[in-house]
C-alpha positions in Angstrom: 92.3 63.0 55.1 91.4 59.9 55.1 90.8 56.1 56.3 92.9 53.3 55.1 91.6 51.5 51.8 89.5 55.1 51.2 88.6 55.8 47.6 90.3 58.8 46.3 89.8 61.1 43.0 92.6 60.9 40.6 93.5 64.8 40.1 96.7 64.1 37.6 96.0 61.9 34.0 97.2 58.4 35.0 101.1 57.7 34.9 100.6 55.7 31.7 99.4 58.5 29.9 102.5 61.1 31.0 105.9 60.7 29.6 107.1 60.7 32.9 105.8 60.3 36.4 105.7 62.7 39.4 108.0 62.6 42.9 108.7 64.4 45.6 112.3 65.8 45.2 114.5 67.1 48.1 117.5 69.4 46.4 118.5 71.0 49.6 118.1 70.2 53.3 115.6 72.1 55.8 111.8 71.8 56.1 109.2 69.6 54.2 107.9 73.3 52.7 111.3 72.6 50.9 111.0 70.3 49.0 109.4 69.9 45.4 106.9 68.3 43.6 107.8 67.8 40.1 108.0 65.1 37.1 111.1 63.0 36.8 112.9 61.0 33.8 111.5 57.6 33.9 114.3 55.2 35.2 115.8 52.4 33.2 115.6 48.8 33.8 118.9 47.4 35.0 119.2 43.4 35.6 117.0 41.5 37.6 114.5 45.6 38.5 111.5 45.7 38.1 108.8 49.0 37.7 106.1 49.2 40.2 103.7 52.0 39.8 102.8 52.9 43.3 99.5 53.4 45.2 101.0 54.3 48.8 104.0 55.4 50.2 104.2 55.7 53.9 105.6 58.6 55.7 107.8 58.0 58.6 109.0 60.3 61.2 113.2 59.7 59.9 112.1 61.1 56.6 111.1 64.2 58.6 114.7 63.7 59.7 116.5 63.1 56.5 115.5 66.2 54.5 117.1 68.1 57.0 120.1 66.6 57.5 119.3 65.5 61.1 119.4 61.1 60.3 122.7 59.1 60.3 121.9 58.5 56.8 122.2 61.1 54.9 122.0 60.5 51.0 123.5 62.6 48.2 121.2 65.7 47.0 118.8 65.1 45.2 116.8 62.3 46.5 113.2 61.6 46.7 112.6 60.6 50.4 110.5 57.5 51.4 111.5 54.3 52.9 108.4 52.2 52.4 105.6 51.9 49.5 103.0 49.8 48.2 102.0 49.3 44.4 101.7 46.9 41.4 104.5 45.5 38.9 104.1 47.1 35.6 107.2 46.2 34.0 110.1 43.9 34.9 113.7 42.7 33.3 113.8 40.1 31.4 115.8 37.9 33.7 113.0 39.3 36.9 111.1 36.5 37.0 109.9 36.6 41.3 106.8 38.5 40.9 104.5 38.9 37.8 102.6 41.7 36.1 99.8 43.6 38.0 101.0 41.7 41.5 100.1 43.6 44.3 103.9 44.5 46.3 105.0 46.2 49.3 108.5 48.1 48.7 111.4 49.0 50.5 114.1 51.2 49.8 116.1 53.7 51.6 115.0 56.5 49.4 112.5 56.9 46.6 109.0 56.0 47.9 107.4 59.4 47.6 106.8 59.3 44.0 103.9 57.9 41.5 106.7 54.8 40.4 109.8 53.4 41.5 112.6 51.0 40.6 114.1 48.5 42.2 115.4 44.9 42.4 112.6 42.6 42.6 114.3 41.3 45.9 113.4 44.7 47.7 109.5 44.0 47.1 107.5 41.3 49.1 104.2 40.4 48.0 101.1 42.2 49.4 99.6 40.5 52.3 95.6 39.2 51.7 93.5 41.8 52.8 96.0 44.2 53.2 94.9 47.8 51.4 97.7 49.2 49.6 97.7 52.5 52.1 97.8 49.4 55.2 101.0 47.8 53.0 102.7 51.0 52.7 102.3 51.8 56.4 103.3 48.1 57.6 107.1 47.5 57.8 109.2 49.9 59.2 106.9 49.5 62.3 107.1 45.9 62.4 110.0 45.8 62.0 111.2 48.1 64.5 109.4 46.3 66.9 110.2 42.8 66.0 113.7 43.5 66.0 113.6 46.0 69.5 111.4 43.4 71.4 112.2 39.3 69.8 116.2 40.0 68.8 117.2 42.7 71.3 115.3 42.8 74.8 114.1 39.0 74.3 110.8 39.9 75.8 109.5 36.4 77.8 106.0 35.3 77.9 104.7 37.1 81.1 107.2 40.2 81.7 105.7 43.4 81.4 106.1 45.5 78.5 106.2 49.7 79.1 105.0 51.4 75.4 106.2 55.1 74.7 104.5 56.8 72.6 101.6 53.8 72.2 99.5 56.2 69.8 102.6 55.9 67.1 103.3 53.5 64.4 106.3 52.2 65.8 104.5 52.3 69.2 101.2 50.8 68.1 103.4 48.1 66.6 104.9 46.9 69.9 101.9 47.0 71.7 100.5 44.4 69.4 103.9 42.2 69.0 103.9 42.5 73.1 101.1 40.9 73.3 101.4 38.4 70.6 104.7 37.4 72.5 102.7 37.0 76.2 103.8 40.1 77.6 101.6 42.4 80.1 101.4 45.4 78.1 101.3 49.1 79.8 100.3 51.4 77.2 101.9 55.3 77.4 99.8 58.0 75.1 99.3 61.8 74.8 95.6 61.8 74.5 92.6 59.6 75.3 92.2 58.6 71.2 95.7 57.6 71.0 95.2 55.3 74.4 91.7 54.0 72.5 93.7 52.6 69.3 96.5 51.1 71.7 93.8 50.0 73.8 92.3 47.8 70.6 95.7 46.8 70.0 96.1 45.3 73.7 97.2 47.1 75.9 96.5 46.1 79.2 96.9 49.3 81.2 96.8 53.2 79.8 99.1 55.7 80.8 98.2 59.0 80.0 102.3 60.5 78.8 100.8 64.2 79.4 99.8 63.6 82.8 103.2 63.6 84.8 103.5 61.1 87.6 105.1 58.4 84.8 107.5 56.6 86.9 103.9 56.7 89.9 101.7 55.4 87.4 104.4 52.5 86.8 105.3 51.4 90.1 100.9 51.3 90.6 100.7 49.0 87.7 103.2 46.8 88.8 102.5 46.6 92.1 105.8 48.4 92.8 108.3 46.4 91.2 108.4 48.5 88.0 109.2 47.1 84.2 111.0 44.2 82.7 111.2 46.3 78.9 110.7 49.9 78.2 110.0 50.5 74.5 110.9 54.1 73.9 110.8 55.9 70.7 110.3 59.5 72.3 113.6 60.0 73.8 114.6 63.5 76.2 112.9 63.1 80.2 110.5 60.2 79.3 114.2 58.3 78.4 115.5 59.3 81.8 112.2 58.7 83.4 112.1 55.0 81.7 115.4 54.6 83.9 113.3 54.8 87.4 110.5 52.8 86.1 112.0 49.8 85.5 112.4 46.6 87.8 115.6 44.9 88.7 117.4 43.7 85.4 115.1 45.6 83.4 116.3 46.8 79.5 115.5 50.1 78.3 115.2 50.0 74.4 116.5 53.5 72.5 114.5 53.2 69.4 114.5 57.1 68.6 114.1 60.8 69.7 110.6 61.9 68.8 110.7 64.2 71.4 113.8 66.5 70.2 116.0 65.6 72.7 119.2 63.6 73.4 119.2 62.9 77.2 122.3 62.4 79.1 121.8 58.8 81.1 122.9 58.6 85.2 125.1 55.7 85.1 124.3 55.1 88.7 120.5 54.0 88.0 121.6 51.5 85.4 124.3 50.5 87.9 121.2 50.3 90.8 118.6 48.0 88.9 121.2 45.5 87.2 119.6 47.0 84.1 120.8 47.9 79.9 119.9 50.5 77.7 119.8 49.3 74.2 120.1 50.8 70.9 117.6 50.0 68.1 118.4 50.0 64.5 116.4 47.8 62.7 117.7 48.6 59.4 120.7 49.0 60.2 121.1 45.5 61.8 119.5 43.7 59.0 122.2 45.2 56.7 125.0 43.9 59.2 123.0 40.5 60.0 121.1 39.5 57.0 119.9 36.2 58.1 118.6 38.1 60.8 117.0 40.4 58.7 115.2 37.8 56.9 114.2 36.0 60.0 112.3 39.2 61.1 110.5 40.1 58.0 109.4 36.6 57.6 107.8 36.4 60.9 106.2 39.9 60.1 104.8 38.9 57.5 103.5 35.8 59.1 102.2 37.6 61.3 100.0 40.6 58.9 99.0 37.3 56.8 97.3 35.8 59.7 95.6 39.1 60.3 97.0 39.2 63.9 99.9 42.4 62.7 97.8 45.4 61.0 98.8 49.1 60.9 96.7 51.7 62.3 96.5 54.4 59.3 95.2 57.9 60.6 95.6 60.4 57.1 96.0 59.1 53.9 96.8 62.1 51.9 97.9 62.9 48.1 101.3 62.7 47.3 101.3 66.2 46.6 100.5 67.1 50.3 103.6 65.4 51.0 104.5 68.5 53.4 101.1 68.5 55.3 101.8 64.4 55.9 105.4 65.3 57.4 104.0 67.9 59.5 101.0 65.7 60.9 103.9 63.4 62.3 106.1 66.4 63.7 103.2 67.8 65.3 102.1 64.5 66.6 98.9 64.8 65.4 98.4 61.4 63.7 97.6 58.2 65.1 99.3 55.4 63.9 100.3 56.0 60.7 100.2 58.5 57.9 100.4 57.7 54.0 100.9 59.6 51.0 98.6 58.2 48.1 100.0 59.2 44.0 97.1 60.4 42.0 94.6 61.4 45.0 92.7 64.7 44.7 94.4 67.5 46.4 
C-alpha cells in the first residue's frame, strides 16, 4: 500500500531484460483468486501501434465485474483485464508518428492494462498531463469521464442546482464531486465513513451525508431546505437508487451510473410520475463509441481540466501488479478511497 507517485522496489529484472513481459490473464470467469499471473508473447507491431511499457494500470470496479462474467461486455477468454494505464512509448510503427520515444502516455483500452506492456494504436494514448504521477494518470479517466459525460452531456447540471453524490468516497464519486463544483453546483456529499466524507470534503463538497447513517431522504430534504435535489449521481444502485427517487425536487434527474451495491432495484413509476422527474442511464464508454464527436468533446475538456490542476484523482493503494487480486478485493470490499492502482515491477 501506498500513496500516489510512491517509490516502489522493482522485485522482477526490468521488462527489457526478459524475453517477454508479465500480465495478469483471466482464462475462466469467477473471482480475482482466479486469475493468473504469468509471462506472455510479446505482441507485434501492426500499422500506425505503438509499445508502451507501463508504470500503472488502474483497477476499476467493472473489471471486478468482467472476470466474472457479470459486465455487458464480456470479451472472449483469455484476456488480460484493465481499462485504463499509464506508461512510456518504447517502440512505435514506422508510420506512428503522434507521440515519440520515452513520452509519458495515459492508455485506454477495453482490455489489457494489467500487464508490464501493452499495444495499441497510438490514437488510444493521450499524453500525460504535467504533474500528473503515472499511478494519478492511470487512475484519471474512467472517472472523469463517467462524470463528465453523467453530469455536462446527460443531466445538464446548471450553475446553482444542487448536486446529490453517492458513494462520494469512490473514484467515479470523487470525480463528480469535483466536476459539480467546477460546473457551479451546490454539492451534497454521500459517504460510508468519516475518511471518505474528508477526501470529498477537499474535493468540494458542500454538505456530508453520512450513507451508513439511515435517514438519507431526512438528511436531503434538511440540506435543501425541503425541496430536495435537482441531480442525484448514483453509482451504488439497490435502496439508495429507490431512496434517490424521494430525495429529489420537482423535475429532478436521477443518473444510473452503476450497481456497486449488488443490487438491481425495481423503480415505482408513480414517484417519477409525482416529481416531473427522469432516471438516466450512464454509459460513458459506450456513448463515446456511438457518438464519437461527443466522445472527443469530453476527453478534451478532461483533460483541460487535469492540465489546469483543477481535475486530480484521489489514489488510496497503489499495489504491485502481482497483487492484482488484493487491488480487486480493496474495491469490492469498499475499502479504498478514491482510487486503487496496480504498479508492474513494485515489490510484492
Amino acid at each position: 500500500m501506498g500513496p500516489a507517485g510512491a517509490a516502489l522496489s522493482p522485485t522482477l529484472p526490468p521488462t527489457a531484460d526478459r524475453a517477454m513481459p508479465y500480465a495478469v490473464i483471466c482464462r475462466e470467469l469467477g473471482p480475482p483468486e482466479g486469475l493468473a499471473f504469468e509471462e506472455v508473447p510479446r505482441a507485434p507491431l501492426g500499422p500506425g501501434e505503438v509499445r508502451v511499457r507501463l508504470r500503472a494500470c488502474g483497477v476499476n470496479f467493472p473489471d471486478t465485474l468482467i472476470i466474472a462474467g457479470k459486465y455487458q461486455h464480456r470479451p472472449a477468454l483469455p484476456f488480460t483485464p484493465g481499462v485504463e494505464s499509464a506508461g512510456t512509448v518504447i517502440e512505435r510503427a514506422a508510420d506512428a508518428r503522434r507521440f515519440g520515444l520515452d513520452t509519458a502516455v495515459i492508455t485506454r483500452q477495453r482490455t489489457g492494462g494489467y500487464a508490464e506492456e501493452i499495444v495499441l494504436a497510438e490514437d488510444r494514448l493521450v499524453p500525460l498531463p504535467l504533474g500528473f504521477s503515472d499511478a494519478e494518470g492511470a487512475a484519471l479517466l474512467v472517472g472523469a469521464l463517467t462524470a463528465y459525460h453523467a453530469l455536462v452531456q446527460r443531466a445538464r447540471l446548471l450553475p446553482g442546482e444542487t448536486l446529490l453524490v453517492h458513494g462520494a468516497g469512490g473514484g467515479v464519486g470523487l470525480a463528480a464531486v469535483a466536476l459539480g463544483k467546477l460546473l457551479g453546483a451546490t454539492v451534497i456529499a454521500a459517504a460510508s465513513s468519516p475518511e471518505k466524507r474528508a477526501i470529498a470534503q477537499s474535493r468540494g463538497a458542500d454538505v456530508l451525508i453520512d450513507s451508513g447513517a439511515g435517514g438519507l431522504v431526512e438528511a436531503v430534504r434538511a440540506a435543501t431546505g425541503g425541496r430536495g435535489v435537482d441531480v442525484v449521481y448514483d453509482p451504488v444502485g439497490g435502496e439508495t437508487l429507490t431512496q434517490s427517487l424521494r430525495a429529489i425536487a420537482w423535475g429532478g434527474r436521477v443518473l444510473v451510473i452503476g450497481f456497486a451495491g449488488g443490487e438491481i432495484p425495481s423503480l415505482a413509476a408513480n414517484r417519477i410520475l409525482l416529481k416531473g422527474g427522469a432516471v438516466i442511464g450512464v454509459r460513458a464508454g459506450e456513448a463515446a463509441r456511438q457518438d464519437p464527436a461527443a466522445g472527443e468533446a469530453a476527453l478534451e475538456a478532461v483533460l483541460a481540466h487535469a492540465a489546469a490542476g483543477r481535475l486530480r484523482p484521489h489514489v488510496s493503494h497503489v499495489l504491485p501488479l502481482e497483487r492484482y487480486a488484493e487491488a480487486m478485493r480493496l474495491l469490492m470490499t469498499r475499502r479504498a478511497i478514491g482510487r486503487v492502482v496496480l504498479a508492474p515491477g513494485a515489490a510484492a
